[in-house]
Residue, then its C-alpha position, 0 to 999 in steps of 0.5 A: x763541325x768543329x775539330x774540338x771533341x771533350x770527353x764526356x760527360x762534359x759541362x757546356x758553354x763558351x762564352x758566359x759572364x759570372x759574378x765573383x761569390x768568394x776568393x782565396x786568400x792569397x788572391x789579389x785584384x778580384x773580390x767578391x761581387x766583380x763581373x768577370x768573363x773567362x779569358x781567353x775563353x775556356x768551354x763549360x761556362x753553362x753551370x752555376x759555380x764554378x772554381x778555377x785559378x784567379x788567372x783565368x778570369x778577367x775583370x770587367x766594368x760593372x757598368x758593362x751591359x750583362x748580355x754583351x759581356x756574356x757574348x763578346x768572347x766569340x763573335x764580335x771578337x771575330x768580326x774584329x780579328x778579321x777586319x784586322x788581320x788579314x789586310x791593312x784597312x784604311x778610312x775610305x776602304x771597303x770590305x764585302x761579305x755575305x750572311x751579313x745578317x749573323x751576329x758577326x756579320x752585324x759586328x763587321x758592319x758596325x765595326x767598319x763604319x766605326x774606323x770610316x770603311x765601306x760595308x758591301x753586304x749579301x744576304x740570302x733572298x727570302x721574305x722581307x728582305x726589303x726590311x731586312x736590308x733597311x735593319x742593315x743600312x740602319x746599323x751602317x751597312x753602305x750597301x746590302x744586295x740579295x743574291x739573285x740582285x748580283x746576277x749581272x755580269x758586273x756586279x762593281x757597276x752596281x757601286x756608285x762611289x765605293x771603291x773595289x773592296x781588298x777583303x771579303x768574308x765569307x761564313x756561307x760558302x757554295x754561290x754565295x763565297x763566289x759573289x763574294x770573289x766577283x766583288x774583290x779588287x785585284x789582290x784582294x783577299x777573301x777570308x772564310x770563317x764558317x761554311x754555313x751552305x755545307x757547299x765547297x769554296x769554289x774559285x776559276x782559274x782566273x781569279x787566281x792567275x789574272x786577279x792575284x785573290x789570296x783565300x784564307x781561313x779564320x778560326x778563332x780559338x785556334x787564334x787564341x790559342x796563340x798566347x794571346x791572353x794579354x791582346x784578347x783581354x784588350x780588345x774585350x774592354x775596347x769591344x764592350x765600351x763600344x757596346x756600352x757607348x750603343x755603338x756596337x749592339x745586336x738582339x739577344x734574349x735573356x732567358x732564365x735557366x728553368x726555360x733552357x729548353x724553349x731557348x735551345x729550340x730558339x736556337x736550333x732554329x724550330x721557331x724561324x729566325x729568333x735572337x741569340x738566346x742567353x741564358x741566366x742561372 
């Protein structure tokens, strides 16, 4: 639950990419028919028009694919502010973090192994799991494990030649943010991003006294918020090339609007485990 309450009646959306229909005339580097995204993100993108200060909107490449500019403002930016601001990462490092089977668990991964840093990765023990991990593994996953596979008394043993991760991420809370911590090097840092479990983080007394783990806390548009306008714009057209060179990507289902309910139950999760729903005015 998000600290972030608009007044009502309100327009929808955060995330979304739009299509230039007309300019002012005092407007300069954006024309009519460009593709731009809000920057930083700005709430109520689910409407057909809209008019707002040439500032606010960021061009992007024609050749960008649509369904990525539209989701790139949230979580792979995330997934790319984590790996980057809370340690220092180097070729031959790794990370560990559990719902790695979220879209910004699936950026991590594909994002780590493209600066050469290991991926240890928790998912949930449910049906297909086995396929699951594979889908992982085949996006540059190192090593992924169910919960009830971490039940040892040493979980490092279960690593071949991956060094002990510095940074771990946790979106689930409750026991699954505890593997996460038993997996940390010694002042290693564990960053959570969302609390999927409605469980508490809970640490031992040891974790802190003989291992030095330091827990923090990532929310993103409080990140944005910090005059980042210039460095989010950036890291958009690196985050988009790398989805237009197929080295960054996950399923999402473009749905025209006139089916928005379908997709709202999508994404409510009423038809199980379904693909981001983006919709198409």
């Amino acid at each position: 639950v998000y600290p972030v309450r608009p007044q009502v009646p309100a327009v929808g959306g955060y995330e979304g990419v739009g299509e230039v229909y007309s300019v002012g005339s005092a407007v300069k580097g954006l024309s009519p028919g460009d593709l731009v995204i809000p920057s930083p993100p700005s709430s109520g993108t689910w409407q057909t028009y809209v008019v707002k200060d040439h500032n606010t909107w960021h061009k992007i490449s024609k050749d960008s694919p649509i369904e990525y500019a539209a989701t790139v403002t949230v979580n792979p930016l995330t997934a790319l502010r984590m790996l980057e601001d809370f340690t220092t990462l180097s070729t031959g490092d790794s990370i560990v973090q559990n719902g790695a089977t979220s879209i910004v668990g699936q950026c991590v991964i594909q994002l780590a192994r493209y600066r050469g840093i290991h991926s240890i990765n928790i998912i949930r023990d449910r049906a297909g799991s086995d396929e699951v991990k594979e889908r992982l593994k085949a996006l540059g996953a190192d090593e992924v494990f169910t919960e009830s596979q971490l039940e040892v008394k040493n979980v490092k043993s279960l690593l071949s030649n991956i060094p002990e991760p510095a940074l771990g991420l946790n979106c689930v809370g409750g026991h699954a943010a505890s593997l996460v911590l038993k997996f940390l090097r010694q002042g290693g840092t564990m960053v959570t991003y969302g609390g999927m479990s409605k469980k508490p983080v809970t640490v031992s007394t040891s974790s802190f006294i003989f291992k030095d783990l330091s827990l923090r806390g990532f929310w993103l548009q409080k990140w944005l918020s910090a005059d980042k306008a210039k460095e989010c714009r950036d890291m958009v057209d690196y985050l988009l090339r790398l989805a237009q060179e197929r080295k960054l990507k996950y399923e999402m289902e473009l749905v025209p609007f006139d089916k928005f309910h379908s997709a709202l139950e999508k994404a409510l999760g009423k038809h199980g485990s379904q693909p981001k729903q983006v919709i198409k005015f």
